[in-house]
C-alpha positions in Angstrom: 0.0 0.0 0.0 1.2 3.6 -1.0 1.9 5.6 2.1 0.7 8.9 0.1 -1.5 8.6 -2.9 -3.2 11.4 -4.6 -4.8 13.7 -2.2 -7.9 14.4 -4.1 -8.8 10.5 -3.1 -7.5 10.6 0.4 -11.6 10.7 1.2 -11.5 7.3 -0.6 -8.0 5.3 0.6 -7.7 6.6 4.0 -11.4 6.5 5.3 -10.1 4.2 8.3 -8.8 7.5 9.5 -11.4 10.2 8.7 -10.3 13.0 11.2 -6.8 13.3 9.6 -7.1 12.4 5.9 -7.0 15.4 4.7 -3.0 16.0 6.2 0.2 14.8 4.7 3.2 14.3 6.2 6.7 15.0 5.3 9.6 13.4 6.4 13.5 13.4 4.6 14.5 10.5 2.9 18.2 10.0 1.5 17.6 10.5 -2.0 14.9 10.0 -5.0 15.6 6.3 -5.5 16.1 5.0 -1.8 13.2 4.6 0.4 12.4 4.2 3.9 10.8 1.1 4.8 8.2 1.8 8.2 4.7 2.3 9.0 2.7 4.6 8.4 2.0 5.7 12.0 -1.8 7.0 11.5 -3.0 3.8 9.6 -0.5 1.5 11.3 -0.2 -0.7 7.9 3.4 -1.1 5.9 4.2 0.8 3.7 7.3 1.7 1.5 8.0 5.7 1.5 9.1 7.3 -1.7 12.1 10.3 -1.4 9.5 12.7 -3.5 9.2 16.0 -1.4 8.7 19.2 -1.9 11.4 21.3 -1.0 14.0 18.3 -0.6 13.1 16.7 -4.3 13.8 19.0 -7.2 11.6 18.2 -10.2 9.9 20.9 -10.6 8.9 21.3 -14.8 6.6 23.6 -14.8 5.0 27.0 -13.6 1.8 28.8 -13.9 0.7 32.4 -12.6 0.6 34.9 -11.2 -3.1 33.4 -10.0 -5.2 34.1 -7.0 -7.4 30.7 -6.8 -8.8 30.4 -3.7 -10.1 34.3 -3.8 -8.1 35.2 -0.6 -6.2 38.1 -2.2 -3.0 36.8 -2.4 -1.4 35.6 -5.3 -0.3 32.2 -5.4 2.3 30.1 -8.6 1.5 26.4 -9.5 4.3 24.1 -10.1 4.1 20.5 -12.1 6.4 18.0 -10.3 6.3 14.8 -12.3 9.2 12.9 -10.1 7.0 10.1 -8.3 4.8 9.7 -10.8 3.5 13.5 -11.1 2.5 15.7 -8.3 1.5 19.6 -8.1 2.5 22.1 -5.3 0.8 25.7 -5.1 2.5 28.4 -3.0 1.4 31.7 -1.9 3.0 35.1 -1.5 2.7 35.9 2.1 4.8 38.7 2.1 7.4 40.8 0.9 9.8 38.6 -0.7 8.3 36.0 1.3 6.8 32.9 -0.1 4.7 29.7 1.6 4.1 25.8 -0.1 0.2 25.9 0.7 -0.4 22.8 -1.2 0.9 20.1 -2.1 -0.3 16.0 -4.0 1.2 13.1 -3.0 3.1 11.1 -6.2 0.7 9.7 -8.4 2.7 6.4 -8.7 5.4 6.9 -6.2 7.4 3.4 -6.2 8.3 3.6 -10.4 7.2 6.9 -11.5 6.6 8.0 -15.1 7.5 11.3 -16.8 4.6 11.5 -18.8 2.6 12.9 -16.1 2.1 16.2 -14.4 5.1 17.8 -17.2 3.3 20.9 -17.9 0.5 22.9 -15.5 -1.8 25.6 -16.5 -4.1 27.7 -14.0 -6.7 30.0 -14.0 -11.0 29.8 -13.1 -11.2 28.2 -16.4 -15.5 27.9 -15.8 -15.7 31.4 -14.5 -17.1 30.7 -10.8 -14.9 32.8 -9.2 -12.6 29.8 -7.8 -9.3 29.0 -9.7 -8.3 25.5 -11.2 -5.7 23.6 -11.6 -4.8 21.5 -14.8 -2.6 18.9 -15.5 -2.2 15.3 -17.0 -2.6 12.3 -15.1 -3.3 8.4 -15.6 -0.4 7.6 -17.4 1.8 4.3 -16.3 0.0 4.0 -13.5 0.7 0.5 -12.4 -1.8 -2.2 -12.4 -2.1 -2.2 -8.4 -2.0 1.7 -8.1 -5.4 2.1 -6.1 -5.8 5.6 -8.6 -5.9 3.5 -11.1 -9.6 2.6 -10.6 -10.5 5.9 -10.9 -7.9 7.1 -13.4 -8.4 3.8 -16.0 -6.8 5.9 -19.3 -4.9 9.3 -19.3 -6.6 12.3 -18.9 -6.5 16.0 -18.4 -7.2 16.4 -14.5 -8.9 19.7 -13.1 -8.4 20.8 -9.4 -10.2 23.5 -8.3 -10.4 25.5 -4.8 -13.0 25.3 -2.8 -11.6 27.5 0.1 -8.7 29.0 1.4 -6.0 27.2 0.7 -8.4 24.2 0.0 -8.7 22.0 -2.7 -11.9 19.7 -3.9 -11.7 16.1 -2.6 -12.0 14.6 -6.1 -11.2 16.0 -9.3 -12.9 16.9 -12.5 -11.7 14.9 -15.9 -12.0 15.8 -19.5 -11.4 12.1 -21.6 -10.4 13.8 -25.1 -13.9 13.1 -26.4 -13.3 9.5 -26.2 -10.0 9.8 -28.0 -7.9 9.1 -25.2 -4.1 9.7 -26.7 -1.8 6.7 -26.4 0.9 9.1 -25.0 0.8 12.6 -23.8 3.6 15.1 -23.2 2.6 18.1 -22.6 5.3 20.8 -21.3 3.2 23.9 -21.7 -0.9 24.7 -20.9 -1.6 28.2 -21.4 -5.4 29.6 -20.6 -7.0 32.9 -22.1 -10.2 33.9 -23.9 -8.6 34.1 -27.0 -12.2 34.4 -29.0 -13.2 37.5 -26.9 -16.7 35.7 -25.8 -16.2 36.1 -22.4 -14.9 32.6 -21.7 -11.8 31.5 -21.0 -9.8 28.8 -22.9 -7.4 26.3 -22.1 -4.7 25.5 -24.7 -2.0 22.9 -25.4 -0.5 20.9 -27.6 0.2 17.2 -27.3 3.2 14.9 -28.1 1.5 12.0 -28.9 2.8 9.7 -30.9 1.6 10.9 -34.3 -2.1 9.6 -34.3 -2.6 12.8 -31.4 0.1 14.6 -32.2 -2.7 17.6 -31.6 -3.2 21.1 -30.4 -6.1 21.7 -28.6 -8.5 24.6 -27.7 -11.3 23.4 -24.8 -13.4 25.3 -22.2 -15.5 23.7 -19.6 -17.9 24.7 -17.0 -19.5 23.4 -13.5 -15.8 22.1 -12.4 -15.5 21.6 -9.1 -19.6 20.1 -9.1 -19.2 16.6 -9.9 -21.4 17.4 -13.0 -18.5 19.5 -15.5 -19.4 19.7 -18.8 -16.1 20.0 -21.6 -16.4 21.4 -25.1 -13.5 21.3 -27.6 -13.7 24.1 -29.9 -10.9 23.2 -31.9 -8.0 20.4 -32.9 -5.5 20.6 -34.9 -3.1 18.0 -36.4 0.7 18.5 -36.8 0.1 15.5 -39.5 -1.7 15.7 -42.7 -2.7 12.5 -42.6 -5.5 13.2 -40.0 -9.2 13.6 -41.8 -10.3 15.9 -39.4 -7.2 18.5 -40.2 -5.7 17.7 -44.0 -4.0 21.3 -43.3 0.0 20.8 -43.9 1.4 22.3 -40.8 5.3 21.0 -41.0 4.6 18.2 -39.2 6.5 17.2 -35.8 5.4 17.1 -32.5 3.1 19.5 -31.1 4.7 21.5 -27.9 2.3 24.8 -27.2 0.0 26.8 -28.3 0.7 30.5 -27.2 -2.0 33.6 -27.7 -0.6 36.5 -29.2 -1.8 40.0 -31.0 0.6 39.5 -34.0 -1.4 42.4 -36.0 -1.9 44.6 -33.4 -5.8 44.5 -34.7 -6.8 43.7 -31.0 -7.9 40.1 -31.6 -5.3 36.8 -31.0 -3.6 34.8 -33.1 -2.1 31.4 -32.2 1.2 30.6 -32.7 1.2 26.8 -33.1 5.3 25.4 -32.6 6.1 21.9 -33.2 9.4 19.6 -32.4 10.9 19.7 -36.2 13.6 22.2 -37.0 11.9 25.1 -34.5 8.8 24.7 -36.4 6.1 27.1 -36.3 2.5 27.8 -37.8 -0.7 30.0 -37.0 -3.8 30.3 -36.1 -6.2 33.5 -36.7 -9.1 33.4 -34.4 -11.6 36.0 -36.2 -14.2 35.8 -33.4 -16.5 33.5 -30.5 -15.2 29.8 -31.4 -14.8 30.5 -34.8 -10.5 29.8 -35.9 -8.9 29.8 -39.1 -6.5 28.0 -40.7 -3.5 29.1 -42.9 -3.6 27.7 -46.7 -0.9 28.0 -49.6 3.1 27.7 -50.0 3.5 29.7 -46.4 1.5 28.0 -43.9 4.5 27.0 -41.7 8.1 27.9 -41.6 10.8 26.0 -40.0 13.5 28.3 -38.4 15.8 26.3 -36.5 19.1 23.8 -38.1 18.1 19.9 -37.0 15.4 18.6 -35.0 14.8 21.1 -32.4 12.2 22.8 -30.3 11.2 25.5 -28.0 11.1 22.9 -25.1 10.0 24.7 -22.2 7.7 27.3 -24.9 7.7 31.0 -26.3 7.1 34.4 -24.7 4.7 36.9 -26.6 5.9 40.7 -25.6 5.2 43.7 -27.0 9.1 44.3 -27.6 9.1 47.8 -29.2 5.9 49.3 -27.4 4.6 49.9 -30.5 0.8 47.9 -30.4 1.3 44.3 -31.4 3.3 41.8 -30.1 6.8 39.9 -30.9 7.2 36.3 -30.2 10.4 35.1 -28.7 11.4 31.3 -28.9 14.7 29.5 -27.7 16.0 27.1 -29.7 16.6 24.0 -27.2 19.8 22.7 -29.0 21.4 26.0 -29.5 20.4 28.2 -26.9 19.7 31.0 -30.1 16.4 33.0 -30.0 13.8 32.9 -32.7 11.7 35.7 -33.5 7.9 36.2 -34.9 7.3 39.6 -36.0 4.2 40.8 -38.4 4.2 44.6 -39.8 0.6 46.3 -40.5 -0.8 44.8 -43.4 1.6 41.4 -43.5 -1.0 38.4 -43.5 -0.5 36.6 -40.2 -1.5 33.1 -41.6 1.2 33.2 -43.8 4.8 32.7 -42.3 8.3 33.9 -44.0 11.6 34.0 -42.4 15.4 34.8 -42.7 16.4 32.9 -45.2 14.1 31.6 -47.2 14.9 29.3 -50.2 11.5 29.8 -51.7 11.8 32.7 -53.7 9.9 34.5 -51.1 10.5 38.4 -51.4 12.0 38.9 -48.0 11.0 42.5 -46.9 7.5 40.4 -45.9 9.7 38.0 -43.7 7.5 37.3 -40.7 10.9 35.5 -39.3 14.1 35.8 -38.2 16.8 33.3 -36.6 18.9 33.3 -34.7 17.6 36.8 -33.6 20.3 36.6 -30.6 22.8 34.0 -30.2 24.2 31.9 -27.1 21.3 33.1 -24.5 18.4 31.3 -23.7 17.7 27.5 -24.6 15.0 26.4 -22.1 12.4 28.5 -20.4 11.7 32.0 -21.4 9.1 34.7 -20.1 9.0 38.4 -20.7 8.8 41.7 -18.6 10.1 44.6 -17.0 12.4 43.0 -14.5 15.1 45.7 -14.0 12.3 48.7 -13.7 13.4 50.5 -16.3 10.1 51.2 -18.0 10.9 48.7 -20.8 10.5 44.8 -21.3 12.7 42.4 -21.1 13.5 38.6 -22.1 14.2 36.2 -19.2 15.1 32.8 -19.2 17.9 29.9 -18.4 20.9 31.0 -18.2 24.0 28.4 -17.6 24.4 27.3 -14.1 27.3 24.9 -11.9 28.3 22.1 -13.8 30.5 18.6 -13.3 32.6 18.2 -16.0 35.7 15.3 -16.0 35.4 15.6 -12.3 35.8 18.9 -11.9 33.2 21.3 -10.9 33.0 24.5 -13.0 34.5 27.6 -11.9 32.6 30.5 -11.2 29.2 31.5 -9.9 26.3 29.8 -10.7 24.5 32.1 -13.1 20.9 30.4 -13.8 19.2 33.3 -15.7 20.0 35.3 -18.5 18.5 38.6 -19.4 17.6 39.8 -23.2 17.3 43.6 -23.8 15.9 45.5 -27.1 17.7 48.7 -26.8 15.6 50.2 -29.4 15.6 50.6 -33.3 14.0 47.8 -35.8 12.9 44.8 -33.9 14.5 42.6 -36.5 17.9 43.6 -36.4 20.1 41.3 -34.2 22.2 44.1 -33.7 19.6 45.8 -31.3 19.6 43.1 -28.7 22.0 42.7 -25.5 22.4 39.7 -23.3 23.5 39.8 -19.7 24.4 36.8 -17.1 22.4 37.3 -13.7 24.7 36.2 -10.9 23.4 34.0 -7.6 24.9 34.4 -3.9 28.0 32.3 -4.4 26.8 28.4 -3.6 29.5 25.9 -2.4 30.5 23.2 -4.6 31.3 20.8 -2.1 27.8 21.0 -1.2 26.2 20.3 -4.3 27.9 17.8 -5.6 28.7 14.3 -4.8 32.4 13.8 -3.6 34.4 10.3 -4.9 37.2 9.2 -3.0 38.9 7.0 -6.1 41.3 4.3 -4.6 43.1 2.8 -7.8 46.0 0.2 -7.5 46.7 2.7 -4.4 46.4 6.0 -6.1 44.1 8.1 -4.1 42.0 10.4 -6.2 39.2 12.9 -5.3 36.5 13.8 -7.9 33.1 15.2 -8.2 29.8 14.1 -10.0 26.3 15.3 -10.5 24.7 18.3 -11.5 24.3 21.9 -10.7 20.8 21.9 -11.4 18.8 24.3 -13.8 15.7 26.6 -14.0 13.2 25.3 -16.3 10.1 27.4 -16.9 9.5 30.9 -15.8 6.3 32.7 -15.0 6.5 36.9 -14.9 5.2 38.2 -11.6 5.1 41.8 -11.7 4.9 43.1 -8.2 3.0 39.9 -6.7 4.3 41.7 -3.0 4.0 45.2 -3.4 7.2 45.9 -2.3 7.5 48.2 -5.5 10.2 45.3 -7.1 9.2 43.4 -9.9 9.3 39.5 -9.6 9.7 36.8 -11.4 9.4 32.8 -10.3 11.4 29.8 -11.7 10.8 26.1 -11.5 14.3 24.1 -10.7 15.0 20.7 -11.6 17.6 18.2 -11.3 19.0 20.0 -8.0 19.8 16.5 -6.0 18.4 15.5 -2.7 21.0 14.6 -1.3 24.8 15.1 -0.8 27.1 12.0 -0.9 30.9 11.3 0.4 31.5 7.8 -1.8 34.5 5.7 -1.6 35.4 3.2 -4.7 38.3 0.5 -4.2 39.2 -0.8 -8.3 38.6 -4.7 -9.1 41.5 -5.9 -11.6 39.7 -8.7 -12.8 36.9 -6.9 -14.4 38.7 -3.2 -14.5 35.0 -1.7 -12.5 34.7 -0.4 -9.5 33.4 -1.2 -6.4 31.5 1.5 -4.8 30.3 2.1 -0.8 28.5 5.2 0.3 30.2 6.5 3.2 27.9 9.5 3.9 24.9 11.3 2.9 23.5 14.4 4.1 20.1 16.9 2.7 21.9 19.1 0.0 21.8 22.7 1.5 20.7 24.4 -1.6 18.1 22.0 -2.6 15.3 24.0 -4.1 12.1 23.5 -6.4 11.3 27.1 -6.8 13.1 30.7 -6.6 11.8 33.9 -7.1 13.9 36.5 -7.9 13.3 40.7 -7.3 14.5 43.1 -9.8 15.0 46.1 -7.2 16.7 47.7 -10.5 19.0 44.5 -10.9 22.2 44.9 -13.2 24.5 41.9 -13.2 22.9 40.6 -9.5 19.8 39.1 -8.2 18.5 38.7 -4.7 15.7 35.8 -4.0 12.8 35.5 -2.0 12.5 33.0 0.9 10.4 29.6 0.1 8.8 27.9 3.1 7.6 24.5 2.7 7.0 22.0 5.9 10.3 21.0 6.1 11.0 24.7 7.4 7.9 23.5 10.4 9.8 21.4 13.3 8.7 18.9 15.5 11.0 17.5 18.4 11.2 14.5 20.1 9.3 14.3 23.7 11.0 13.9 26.9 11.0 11.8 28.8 9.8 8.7 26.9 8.7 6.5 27.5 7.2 8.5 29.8 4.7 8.1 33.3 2.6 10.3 34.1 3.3 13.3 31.8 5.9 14.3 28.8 6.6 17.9 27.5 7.6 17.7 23.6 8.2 21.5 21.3 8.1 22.3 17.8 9.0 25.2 16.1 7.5 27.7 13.4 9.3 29.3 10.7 5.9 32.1 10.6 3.3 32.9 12.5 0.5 30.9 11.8 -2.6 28.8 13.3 -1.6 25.3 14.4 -3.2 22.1 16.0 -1.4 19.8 18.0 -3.1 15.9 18.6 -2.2 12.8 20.0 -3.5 9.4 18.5 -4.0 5.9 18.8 -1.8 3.8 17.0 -5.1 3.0 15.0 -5.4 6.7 13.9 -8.5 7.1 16.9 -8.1 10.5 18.6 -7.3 10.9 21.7 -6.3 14.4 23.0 -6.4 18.0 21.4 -3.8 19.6 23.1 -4.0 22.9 20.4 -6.9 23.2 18.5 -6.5 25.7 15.5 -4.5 28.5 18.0 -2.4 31.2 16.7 1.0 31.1 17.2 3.9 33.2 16.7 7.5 32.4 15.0 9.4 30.9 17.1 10.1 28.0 19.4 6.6 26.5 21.4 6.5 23.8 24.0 3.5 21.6 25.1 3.1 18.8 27.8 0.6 16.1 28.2 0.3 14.3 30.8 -1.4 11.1 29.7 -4.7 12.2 29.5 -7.9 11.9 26.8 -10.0 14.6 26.1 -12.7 12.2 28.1 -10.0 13.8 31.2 -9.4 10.0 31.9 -6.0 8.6 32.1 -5.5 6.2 28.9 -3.5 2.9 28.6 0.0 2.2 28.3 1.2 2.0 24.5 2.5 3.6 21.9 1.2 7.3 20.4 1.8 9.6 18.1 1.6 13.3 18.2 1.3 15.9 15.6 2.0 19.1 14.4 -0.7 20.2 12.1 -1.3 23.3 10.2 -3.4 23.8 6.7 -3.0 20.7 4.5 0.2 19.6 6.2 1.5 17.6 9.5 4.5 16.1 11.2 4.1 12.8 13.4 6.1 11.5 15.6 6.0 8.6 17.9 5.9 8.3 22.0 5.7 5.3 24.6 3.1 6.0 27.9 4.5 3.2 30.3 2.6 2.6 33.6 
């Protein structure tokens, strides 16, 4: 049995323990592929932990927002995690430069895992309620004796939405592609907007499929969160011409996003469709409610980049040169070189040129140019005015700490580059600078893994892993009114954990034999940073991130214990807090702190063997908690009479 499955069913797999289903706990384990074999202390059956974790796992892919879904009037950023299967945290801005995990799903399939879910996230009230939503893509590779499974038979696009503060429905909403469940999905980016100007709000994406649904898709949906939601596609398109319901030649490829843009500047979107084959890229021109059309002729897509590549992580659309439409700016994934998408009054935005063009084409209509700037961005990008200087910028991945034949790159880890347009035509390469942000200097020796290489007697010292990097970005503005600009990252492959490894050589077979010696929480493990411009030139400050491993519990003393024991934990906020003790068969016993408000800081509480009947209970084992919002840390205790 999973310790944690997906929240949204905990009403379903944990009924044995109704008055704490709704919690998860968090506890460290050494890294992403060792577990900790225990029991689970509320339901007192076996059960094998996975390492997946916020704030001590880093697979964050993806991030939506700025969004404010539970109506409170703070603004919150939703981040796909699809290490344990796929999971999806939300945190909120709690204050200046101050950030808090608020929510968090346990791994879809936490023992094996699958990539293909919970890759990209999109967010937004996509049903117009007044309470937000969040969207992903779950169900895939679930294993045969994953208890989701029953519910989540075949893939599908999952919807979450609040129902409080800080809340979350108990089950989620599904959409099953209209009965065309796809075979595969990977999708890296969902945007949401009401492209068609009827008051509703879309959700957008395109699917890697495996050709059959290699599809974009445009759907809207109402009555989530009911029971009862009702989906409508309004539109799919095929990156392959072989599909009856799309015969439109697109370039073919994978499909990766669909991103909204004004390319005309007539007030109305178009869609820029981009597919994984050469930087491939075709449109869409939505000319009012529902209604989208499709390009036809020689210039109906245009392929931009040298060998198979993509915008991984997706495009920005920013009005660049302030002057009424907007420029679309693409990394090339292979390259790290910028594409750009640029349409002059009166150019035809369902046709697409570009720089150079072997047609014949007369190039003063080029709709195209790459590389627009060289050596800058290859994975995430998003656009704004970071620096405050009253005009936008690019922002994206920039090169970070790296292992390379055992040694660790010199230098400071520099995980974002900034793009600026210093004015003139937007097409001119010559009009664009690029700048390195620097981060607080980070130790190598605690990021990556030290080897200790004993070789016929040679002693040698190396390192291995990875630095990490920021995947996708979502522009902020002033989310803390602080009067500095923001912007928020997703990290991934940050490791867990740090190790010390010894390896002793084995002539017969020239390998190695290798034996962990230690292993410790890497310091600078992260799954989100936000950065504040505060008129930033080559450096960058970032906010603080408070997930529950920042919440403490200690261990009781005495225990065992007769009559009483006095135990503390410690808040990294102020905030409301309960503190229980249970049964070892998850019954409730005591409520020592019942939804109280505490300050920062260092708490203590005794108990001294009591029920909340006032009558003395047996000797055994229980478990008291620290419990705040979703979360709660457990620990165990021995009453001996």
């Amino acid at each position: 049995m999973y310790k944690n499955t997906l929240l949204l069913l905990s009403l379903l797999l944990f009924c044995a323990a109704p008055a704490v289903a709704q919690k998860v706990d968090f506890e460290w384990a050494p890294s992403q592929s060792e577990g900790f074999s225990g029991t689970v202390p509320i339901l007192g059956t076996p059960y094998s932990m996975p390492a997946y974790f916020p704030g001590l796992q880093a697979g964050a892919r993806s991030i939506a927002g700025p969004v404010d879904l539970d109506g409170d009037g703070k603004m919150e950023v939703v981040l796909s995690d699809y290490s344990g299967g796929g999971r999806v945290h939300v945190l909120e801005s709690i204050g200046t430069d101050m950030w808090e995990l608020i929510y968090s799903s346990p791994p879809l399939e936490p023992t094996t895992g699958t990539s293909n879910n919970a890759r990209g996230v999109g967010a937004g009230d996509l049903d117009g309620d007044g309470m937000g939503e969040i969207f992903l893509f779950v169900g895939h590779g679930l294993a045969d004796d994953n208890p989701i499974k029953a519910l989540i038979p075949e893939p599908r696009l999952a919807a979450m939405e609040a129902t409080g503060d800080n809340t979350f429905g108990a089950l989620p909403e599904f959409w099953d592609f209209d009965g065309q469940v796809p075979n595969r999905f990977r999708t890296e980016q969902i945007n949401m907007a009401d492209v068609d100007g009827d008051g509703i709000q879309e959700l957008l994406w395109g699917n890697n499929g495996n050709n059959t649904f290699d599809n974009w898709y445009v759907v809207t949906a109402t009555g989530l969160g009911t029971g009862f939601a009702t989906w409508t596609q309004e539109a799919r398109w095929s990156s392959r011409t072989t599909e009856d319901f799309d015969p439109v030649n697109r370039g073919g490829g994978s499909p990766y996003e669909i991103l909204p843009a004004d390319l005309d500047g007539d007030g109305t979107h178009e869609l820029v469709l981009q597919t994984w084959n050469n930087l491939n890229f075709s449109n869409i021109d939505v000319t009012g409610a529902d209604t989208y059309v499709s390009p036809t002729g020689d210039h109906a897509f245009a392929k931009l980049g040298p060998g198979d590549t993509v915008s991984l992580f997706g495009c920005t659309a920013v009005d660049m040169d302030m002057n009424e439409d907007d420029e679309v700016y693409c990394p090339d994934f292979n390259t790290r070189n910028l594409a750009l998408i640029n349409y002059e009054t009166g150019e035809n935005v369902l046709e697409i040129r570009h720089t150079p063009d072997t047609t014949g084409a007369d190039l003063s209509m080029n709709n195209a140019v790459y590389p627009i700037v060289e050596n800058s961005i290859g994975w995430g990008i998003t656009s704004g005015d970071i620096d405050m200087d009253g005009m936008p910028e690019l922002i994206g991945t920039g090169p970070g700490l790296s292992s390379v034949d055992g040694e660790v790159m010199a230098g400071t880890p520099r995980w974002v580059t900034i793009v600026d347009f210093n004015g003139g035509e937007v097409e001119d390469p010559a009009n664009y600078s690029v700048r390195h942000v620097e981060f607080p200097a980070l130790d190598p020796e605690a990021i990556f893994t030290t080897v200790n290489r004993d070789s016929a007697g040679t002693m040698t010292t190396y390192s291995e892993g990875a630095g990490g990097a920021a995947h996708q970005f979502a522009y902020l503005g002033d989310v803390d009114g602080d009067g500095d600009n923001e912007v928020a990252m997703g990290f991934q492959a940050v490791p867990d954990s740090v190790y010390t490894i010894n390896e002793v050589f084995n002539p017969a077979d020239s390998t190695y034999t290798r034996t962990v010696m230690d292993a410790k929480p890497n310091p600078n493990r992260i799954f989100m940073r936000v950065l504040s411009g505060n008129g930033l030139t080559t450096s960058i400050s970032y906010d603080r991130v408070i997930t529950p491993t920042d919440f403490e519990l200690h261990s009781n003393y005495p225990n065992p214990f007769n009559p009483s024991t006095t135990f503390s934990f410690t808040l990294p906020l102020d905030k409301r807090v309960s503190v229980r003790i249970y049964d070892m068969t998850g019954r409730l016993v005591r409520t020592l702190i019942n939804d109280e408000f505490y300050a920062q800081g260092k708490h203590a509480v005794e108990w001294n063997g009591l029920g909340d009947s006032g009558l003395a209970v047996a000797s055994g084992q229980y478990i008291y908690t620290l419990e705040w919002g979703q979360f709660r840390h457990a620990r165990r205790m021995v009453l001996v009479k």
